[in-house]
C-alpha positions in Angstrom: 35.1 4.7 -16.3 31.8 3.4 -17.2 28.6 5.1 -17.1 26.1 3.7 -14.9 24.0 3.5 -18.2 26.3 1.7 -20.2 25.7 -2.4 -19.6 28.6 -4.0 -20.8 28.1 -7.3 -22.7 28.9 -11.0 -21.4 32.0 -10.9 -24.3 32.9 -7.5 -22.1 32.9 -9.2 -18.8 35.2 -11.6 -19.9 32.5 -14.2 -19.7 33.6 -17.9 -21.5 30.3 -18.1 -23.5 30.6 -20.3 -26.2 34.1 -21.0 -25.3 34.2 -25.0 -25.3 36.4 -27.6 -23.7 39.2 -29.2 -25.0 38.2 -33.1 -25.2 40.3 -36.0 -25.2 40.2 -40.0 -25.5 40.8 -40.9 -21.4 42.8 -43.6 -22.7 45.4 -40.4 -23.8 45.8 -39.5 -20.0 47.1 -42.9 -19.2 49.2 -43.6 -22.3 50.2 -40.2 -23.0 50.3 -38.3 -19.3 52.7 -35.7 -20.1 51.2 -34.4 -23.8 47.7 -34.5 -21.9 48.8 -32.7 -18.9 50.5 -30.4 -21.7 46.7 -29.9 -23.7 45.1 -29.4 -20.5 47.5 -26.1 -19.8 47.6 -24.8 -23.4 43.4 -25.1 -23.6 41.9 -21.7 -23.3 39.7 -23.1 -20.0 42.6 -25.1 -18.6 40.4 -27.7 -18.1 39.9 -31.3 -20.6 36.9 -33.3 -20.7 38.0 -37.0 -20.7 35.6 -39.0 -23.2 35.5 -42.3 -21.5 33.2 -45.2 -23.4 32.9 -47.1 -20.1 31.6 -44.8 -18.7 30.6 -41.0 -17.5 33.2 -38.3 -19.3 35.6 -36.5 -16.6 36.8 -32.9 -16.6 40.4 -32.2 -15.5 41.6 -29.5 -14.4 44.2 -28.0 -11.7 42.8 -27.9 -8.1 43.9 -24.5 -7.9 41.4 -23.9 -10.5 38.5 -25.9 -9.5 39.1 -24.3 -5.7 39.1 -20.9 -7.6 35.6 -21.8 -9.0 34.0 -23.1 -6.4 35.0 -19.9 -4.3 33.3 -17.8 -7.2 29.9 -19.6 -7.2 30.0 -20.0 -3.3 30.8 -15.5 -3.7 27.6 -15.5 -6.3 25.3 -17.6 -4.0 25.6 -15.6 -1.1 25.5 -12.1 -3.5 22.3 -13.9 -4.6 21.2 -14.8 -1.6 21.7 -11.6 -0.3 20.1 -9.8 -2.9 16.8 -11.2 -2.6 16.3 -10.2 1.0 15.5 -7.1 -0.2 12.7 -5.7 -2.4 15.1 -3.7 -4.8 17.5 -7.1 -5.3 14.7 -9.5 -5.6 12.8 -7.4 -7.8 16.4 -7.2 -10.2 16.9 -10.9 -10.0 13.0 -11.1 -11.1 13.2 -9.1 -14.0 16.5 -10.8 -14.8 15.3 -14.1 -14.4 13.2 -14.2 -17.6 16.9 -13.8 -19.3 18.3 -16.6 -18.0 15.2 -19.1 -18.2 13.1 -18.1 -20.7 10.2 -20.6 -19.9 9.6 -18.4 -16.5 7.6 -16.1 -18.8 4.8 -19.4 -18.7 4.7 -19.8 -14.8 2.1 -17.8 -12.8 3.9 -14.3 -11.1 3.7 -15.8 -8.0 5.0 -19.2 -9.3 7.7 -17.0 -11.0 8.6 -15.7 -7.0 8.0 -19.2 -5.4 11.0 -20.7 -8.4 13.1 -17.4 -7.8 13.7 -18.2 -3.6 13.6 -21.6 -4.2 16.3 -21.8 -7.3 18.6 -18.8 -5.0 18.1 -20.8 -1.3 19.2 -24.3 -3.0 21.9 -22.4 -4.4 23.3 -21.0 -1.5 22.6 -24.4 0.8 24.3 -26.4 -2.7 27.8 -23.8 -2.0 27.9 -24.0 1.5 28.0 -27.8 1.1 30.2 -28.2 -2.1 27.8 -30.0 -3.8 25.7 -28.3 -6.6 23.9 -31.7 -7.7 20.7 -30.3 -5.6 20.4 -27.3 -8.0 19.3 -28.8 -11.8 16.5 -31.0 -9.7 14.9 -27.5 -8.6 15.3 -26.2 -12.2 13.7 -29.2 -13.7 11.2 -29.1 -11.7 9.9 -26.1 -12.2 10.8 -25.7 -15.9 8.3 -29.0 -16.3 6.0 -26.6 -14.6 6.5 -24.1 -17.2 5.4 -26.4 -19.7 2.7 -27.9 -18.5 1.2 -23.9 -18.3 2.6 -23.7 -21.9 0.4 -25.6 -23.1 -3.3 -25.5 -23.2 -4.2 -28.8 -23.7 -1.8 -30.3 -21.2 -2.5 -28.1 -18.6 -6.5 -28.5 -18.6 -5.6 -32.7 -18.8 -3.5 -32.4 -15.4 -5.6 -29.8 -13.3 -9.1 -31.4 -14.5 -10.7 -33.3 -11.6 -10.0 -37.0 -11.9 -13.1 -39.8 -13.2 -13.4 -42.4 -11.8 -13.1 -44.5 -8.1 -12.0 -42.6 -5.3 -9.4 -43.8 -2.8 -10.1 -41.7 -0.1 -8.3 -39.5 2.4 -4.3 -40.2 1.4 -2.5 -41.5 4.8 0.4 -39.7 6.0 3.8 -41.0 5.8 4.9 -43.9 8.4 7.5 -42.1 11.2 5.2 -38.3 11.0 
């Protein structure tokens, strides 16, 4: 048994890491459907990317699978979520954040907070729907942030008051 002191490593979890995916021509699943299909379950993911030059690649892999992942990140979401309706989770998933985004360590603390319910609330509204798309606009966004506090120059250029004409009061969208 392990010691509550002991952390085990992401190679001790059993974590993929650096673990690619197998990649073949798409033009192979069409031509060759039975020594693809035969790739795809001898890969160590079980999934292949399918390089296509007309377009966006595609990952196959069995539905079993891809159910079997999307139930594991819909689990983590809501472990997340959970988590940071405390004060002991949220203050663990805020010292771990600067692990997993490095750039937090530029954002203002309460910035750091604001990205933390933000980045855990889209992720559990991205599970429930199926649909994680929602999730990289929320860490852009705030990792453009970082770098705009990252850097001196290019923060006192975008928070300095603007020269020039004023337009006056800004009018509020039609239909509010």
């Amino acid at each position: 048994m392990t010691s509550a002191a002991h952390f085990l490593s992401s190679s001790e979890l059993g974590y993929p890491g650096s673990m690619s995916t197998a990649e073949v021509p798409f033009s192979q699943l069409i031509q060759r459907s039975r020594e693809t299909v035969a790739a795809l379950e001898s890969s160590p993911r079980r999934r292949l990317r399918l390089g296509r030059r007309d377009g966006q690649d595609l990952i196959l892999e069995s539905a079993e699978r891809a159910e079997a992942e999307d139930e594991a990140l819909n689990m983590a979401s809501r472990l997340f979520f959970s988590l940071i309706k405390n004060d002991d989770g949220a203050r663990a998933l805020l010292l771990a954040l600067p692990d997993v985004f490095p750039w937090v360590r530029f954002l203002p603390e309460g910035d750091v907070q604001r990205f933390l319910i933000e980045l855990v609330e889209t992720a559990a509204a991205s599970s429930e729907l199926g649909n994680m798309a929602a999730l990289a606009p929320v860490v852009t966004a705030w990792r453009d942030t970082a770098e705009i506090y990252a850097d001196p120059e290019l923060y006192q250029a975008l928070s300095a008051p603007l020269e020039g004409t004023d337009y006056g009061p800004v009018p509020a969208p039609v239909g509010e």
